[in-house]
Phi, psi and omega in degrees: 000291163316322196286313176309307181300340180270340199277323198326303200299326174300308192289342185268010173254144180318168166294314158277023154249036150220105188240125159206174184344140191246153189260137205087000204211123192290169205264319193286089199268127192298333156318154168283159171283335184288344170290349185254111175346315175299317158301323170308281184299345135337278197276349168278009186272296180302345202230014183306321173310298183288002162286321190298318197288315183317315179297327175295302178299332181277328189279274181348294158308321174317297207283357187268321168296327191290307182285351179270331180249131171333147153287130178239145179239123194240148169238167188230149164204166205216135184216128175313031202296085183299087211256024180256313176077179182238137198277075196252355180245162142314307188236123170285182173259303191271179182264130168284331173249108182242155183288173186298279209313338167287332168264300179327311187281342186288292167303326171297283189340273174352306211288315160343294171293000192240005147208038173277126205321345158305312161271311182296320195289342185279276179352303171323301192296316182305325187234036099107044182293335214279325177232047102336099191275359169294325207257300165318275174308176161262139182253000166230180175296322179314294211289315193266007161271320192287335181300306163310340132299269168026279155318300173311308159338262155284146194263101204304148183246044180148186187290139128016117173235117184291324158326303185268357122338286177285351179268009203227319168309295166352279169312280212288319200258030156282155103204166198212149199210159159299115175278120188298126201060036198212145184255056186249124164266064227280136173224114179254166167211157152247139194200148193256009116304130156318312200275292160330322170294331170249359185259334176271346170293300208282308177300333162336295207295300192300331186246018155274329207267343186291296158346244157349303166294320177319290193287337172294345204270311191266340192271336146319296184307334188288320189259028158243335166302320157243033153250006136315289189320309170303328197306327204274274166332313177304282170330310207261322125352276180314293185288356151307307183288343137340284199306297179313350188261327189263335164313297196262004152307304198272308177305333164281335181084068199231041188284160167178177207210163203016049196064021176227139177292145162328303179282329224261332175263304153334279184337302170322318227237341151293318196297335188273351192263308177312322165316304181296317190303313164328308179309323225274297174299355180277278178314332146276349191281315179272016168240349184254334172273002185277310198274312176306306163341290201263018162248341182273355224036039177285310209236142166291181204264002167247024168257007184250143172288317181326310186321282162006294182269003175274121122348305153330289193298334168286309230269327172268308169313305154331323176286303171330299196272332145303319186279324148343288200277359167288300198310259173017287204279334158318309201276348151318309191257323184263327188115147185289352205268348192249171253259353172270338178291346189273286174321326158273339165299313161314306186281306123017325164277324189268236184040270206304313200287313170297316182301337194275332203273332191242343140319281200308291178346313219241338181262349174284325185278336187287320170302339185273005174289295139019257181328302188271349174285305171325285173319331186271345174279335165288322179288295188324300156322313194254007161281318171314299210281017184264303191281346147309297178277346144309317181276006190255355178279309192278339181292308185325331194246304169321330157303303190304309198276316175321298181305348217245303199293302209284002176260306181286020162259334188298314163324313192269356180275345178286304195309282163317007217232304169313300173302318173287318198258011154290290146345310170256356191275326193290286168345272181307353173311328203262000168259136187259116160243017171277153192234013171274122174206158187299108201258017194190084168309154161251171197236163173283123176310127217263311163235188192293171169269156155120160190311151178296147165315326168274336168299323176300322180286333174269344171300305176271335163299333229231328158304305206255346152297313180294313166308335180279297185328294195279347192264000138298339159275332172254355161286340162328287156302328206277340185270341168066032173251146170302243185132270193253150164309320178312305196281343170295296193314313182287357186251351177261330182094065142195162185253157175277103190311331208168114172270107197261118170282189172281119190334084170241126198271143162215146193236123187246165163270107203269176184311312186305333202124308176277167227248113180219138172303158170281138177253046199222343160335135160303333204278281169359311212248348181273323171301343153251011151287334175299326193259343187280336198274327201283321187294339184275290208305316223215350192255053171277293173262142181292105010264139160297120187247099195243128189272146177224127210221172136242175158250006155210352203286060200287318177296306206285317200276310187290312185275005158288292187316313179284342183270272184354297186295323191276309179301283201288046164250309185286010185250001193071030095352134175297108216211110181253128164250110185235158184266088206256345185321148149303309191296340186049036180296315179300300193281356125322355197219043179233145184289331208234142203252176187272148154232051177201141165299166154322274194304330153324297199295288200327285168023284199287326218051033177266162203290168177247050148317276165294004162275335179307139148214137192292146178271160195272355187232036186070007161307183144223126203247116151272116174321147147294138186216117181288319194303307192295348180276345203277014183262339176093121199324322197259358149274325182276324179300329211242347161271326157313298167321323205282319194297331202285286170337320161260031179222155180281318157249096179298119161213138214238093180293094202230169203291196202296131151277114173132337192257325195244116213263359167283313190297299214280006168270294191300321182304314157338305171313116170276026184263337132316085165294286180291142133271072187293083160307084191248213199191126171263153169301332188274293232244327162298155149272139182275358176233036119286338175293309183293340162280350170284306161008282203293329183275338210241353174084160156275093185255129166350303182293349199279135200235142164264151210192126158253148175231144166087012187289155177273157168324143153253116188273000000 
């Protein structure tokens, strides 16, 4: 009746309080055990406290920061930098025009000067931060531990400077960036005032453009000052080279007068005379051969001007030509015979004779005009060519004074040149041609600075879980325990037949009066699918013989062998239980003693019959007996085996592997078909395993079996 209620309960128990190899699918899983979830949660399930306290402490500290450091506020404002600037002189002290990459540097530069100890010491001084205790003091408990390291630390060279104290707070709680692709200069300030955080933003922004007009201002002043300075020199430059160009003008004779020389103007102006002379001596020569002509009678007498234009000569042809024409009308009126006609003939010769007289006259004055055009024309000729060979003399001294004169226009063109931009350099002093300015004041800052409080509680929460996370994951290892079926499997290289929870006896009472275990346990019901897997896998032959050892798990390893004997006893099973353990845990717990020892019977060769002692569910159990193992591991094996025979099922609770130098005999024998590894969850080590491992080899037989394992699904 019991045995029937016990297989019932079994077959009626979940799956998960029995886990091994599922058929078809190999046992051995390849994955690390930190990749499977189940494991995770496994082990952060054994180990919440250390997920938890990281999170806790970090939420502490969260809240310890939040109350020791003061709150900060930043305000932002924006200033425009413009690097072109207004083009308002011709010629500037900078250049307007630049390439980008040359204005991006130009604006970096700025944003320098725009949190530079230049400005902030004028700011410091303006709103007296120097006796700011915000600016000054430490304002947390942090800041006034770190200063006080600090302090220790570095070896102080003198007293405090509050000022420079409150310019170096200043300075840390500035910063200011470049807006991308943009000559926009974005500038905070932080402070732990609102108001204060925008009155110091703004004065910033206002005493950089002060700034700036200041310094363009003095960098004008500087450089008019020394082109002021130069004027003087220049000047005295210029007039040495005057004087020295009018020195060797007048030691050479080098006059002149609208930049051309004396002889040089001369030479001109002989050259232009010979010529008119020449022309001059031409032209009489063709009037004086015009006039012999018209005296020799070749020619009339009204083809020469001269002739023409003498007075004389009209004054006698007008007389001539009255007396003609008195003659005419004499001899018209009178007769060629009469005696007046011989007397106009007469005046008419005498006419003609004057006329001839004074022609010849008018041709004597034109050859001595002739004459003296000749004359004046050879003293020309030979004055040139004189003032000519003067003038090959005077270029030789004239290259020297051109070179003389052209260092003094240069001179006077730097001087002037100079004089003007002195000029104007004066001028622009009193003009602002920056073109930078605040295009976005600043406001007040609506919050603090730095992530929202609750982003910061989730923040050291999600921290401090994670770090508990990992530092629950690497105690795994660090603790050097199995822990799991997974984490068993990858350290032996086999799979585990049956993860066994942990064992809790409870005890009924039966109808007789006595004392019996439950067969109705999660323990129970996994142990016997463990003897059920063994009889298919191992019971083809008659008796199944299963050793069953660890390498530290010894309680966990004793009490299987015992529930394994005690399930196949309730199948109606034949049941030898032997005790080989040193500890004797099975045979310790027995009412009733044998009656002849292990070693006696070996002794005798006699059958181990009397050596037996019935078991409380009908097993039947040989005690441990040191003597009889001390007789040698291959005579108690061969009396088991012999012993073995009249019983159906075997199971040999044999010691520690690694510890024992019998178990690790018996375990060896290959006359033992099953081998039962087990390994506790809890309670085992992993570099004890690993010398069990190592003493058994890759042996075939070998079957893996965990105790204390959790429930599985």
């Amino acid at each position: 009746m019991f045995e029937s209620f016990a297989m019932t309960m079994i077959e009626r128990m979940p799956s998960r309080f029995f886990v091994g190899a599922e058929p078809g699918k190999p046992d051995v899983t390849p994955e690390p055990w930190f990749l499977d979830p189940r494991e995770i949660g496994r082990a952060l399930r054994a180990r919440w406290a250390l997920v938890l306290a990281p999170a806790v402490l970090l939420l502490v500290a969260a809240v310890a920061w939040l109350a020791l450091v003061p709150p900060l506020y930043a305000a932002v404002t924006q200033i425009l930098i413009d690097p072109r600037g207004i083009q308002v002189v011709k010629d500037g002290v900078t250049p307007s025009d630049q390439a980008s990459d040359a204005s991006l540097f130009l604006v970096d530069s700025q944003i320098r000067v725009l949190i530079s100890d230049d400005v902030l010491r004028q700011v410091v001084n303006r709103f007296k931060l120097d006796q700011d205790p915000n600016f000054v003091r430490p304002a947390s408990l942090l800041e006034t531990i770190k200063s006080r390291l600090s302090a220790l630390i570095v070896t102080a060279g003198g007293p405090a400077d509050d000022t420079l104290t409150a310019l170096r707070t200043l300075r840390d709680r500035t910063t200011a960036r470049r807006l991308e692709r943009s000559f926009v200069v974005e500038l905070a300030v932080s402070s732990e005032e609102r108001r204060k955080s925008a009155e110091l933003a703004q004065a910033i922004a206002e005493t950089y453009l002060t700034t700036v007009s200041q310094a363009q201002a003095q960098v004008t002043r500087k450089a008019g000052e020394a082109v002021s300075s130069r004027l003087g020199e220049l000047q005295d430059d210029l007039r040495q080279a005057e004087d020295k160009a009018q020195k060797f003008r007048a030691a050479n004779n080098l006059v002149g007068t609208r930049g051309q020389l004396v002889s040089e103007q001369a030479l001109t102006q002989l050259n232009q005379q010979l010529g008119a002379a020449r022309a001059r001596a031409g032209e009489l020569r063709g009037r004086l051969a015009q006039i012999e002509a018209v005296a020799n009678g070749r020619a009339d007498l009204n083809s020469v001007t001269e002739i023409v234009q003498s007075t004389t000569v009209a004054q006698l042809r007008a007389q001539l030509a009255q007396i003609e024409a008195a003659r005419a009308d004499t001899l018209s009126n009178l007769g060629p015979r009469h005696p007046t006609l011989r007397t106009g003939e007469l005046q008419v010769q005498t006419l003609r004779n004057d006329i001839n007289a004074e022609i010849r006259r008018i041709a004597a004055a034109t050859r001595n005009d002739y004459r003296s055009a000749l004359s004046n024309e050879a003293s020309l000729a030979a004055t040139l060519e004189s003032r000519k060979k003067e003038a090959l003399f005077v270029d030789k001294s004239f290259v020297r004074l051109r070179e003389l004169e052209r260092q003094v226009e240069a001179s006077r063109a730097v001087y002037e040149a100079f004089l003007v931009r002195a000029r104007e350099l004066q001028e622009q002093q009193r003009l602002d041609t920056s073109t930078s300015r605040v295009i976005s004041p600043a406001s007040l800052p609506e919050r603090r600075l730095g992530p929202p409080i609750p982003a910061i509680f989730a923040a050291a929460l999600a921290a401090g879980l994670g770090l508990g996370t990992a530092l629950a994951l690497l105690a795994v290892p660090a603790a050097g325990r199995i822990g799991s079926r997974r984490r068993f499997q990858q350290l032996a290289g086999l799979p585990v037949v049956a993860a066994l929870p942990a064992k809790v006896p409870t005890r009924t009472r039966s109808k007789a009066g006595s004392e019996s275990l439950r067969a109705d346990t999660a323990y129970d019901v996994a142990v016997a699918r463990l003897g059920s897997r063994l009889q298919r896998d191992f019971g083809a032959t008659r008796p199944t013989v299963v050793l069953v050892t660890s390498a530290d798990d010894r309680s966990g390893k004793s009490e299987l062998a015992r529930s394994l004997a005690a399930s196949a006893a309730l199948d109606g099973q034949r049941v030898l239980l032997v005790d080989a353990d040193p500890e004797a845990m099975i045979s310790r717990d027995l009412r009733s003693q044998a009656k002849r020892g292990a070693a006696e019977v070996l002794r005798t060769h006699s059958g181990l019959g009397d050596a037996l002692v019935e078991g409380p569910t009908g097993v039947k159990i040989l005690p441990f007996d040191d003597a009889a193992l001390r007789l040698g591991t291959a005579a108690y094996t061969g009396a088991i085996l012999t012993a073995a025979s009249a019983f159906d099922t075997v199971f040999v609770d044999i010691g520690l592997i690694g510890t024992d130098i019998a178990a690790e005999r018996l375990a060896q024998d290959q006359r033992f078909p099953a081998l039962l590894l087990t390994a506790s969850a809890a309670r085992s080590g992993t570099a004890r395993l690993r010398r069990a491992l190592d003493a058994l080899g890759r042996d075939p037989r070998v079957q893996l079996v965990m105790t204390d394992a959790e429930a599985e699904g």
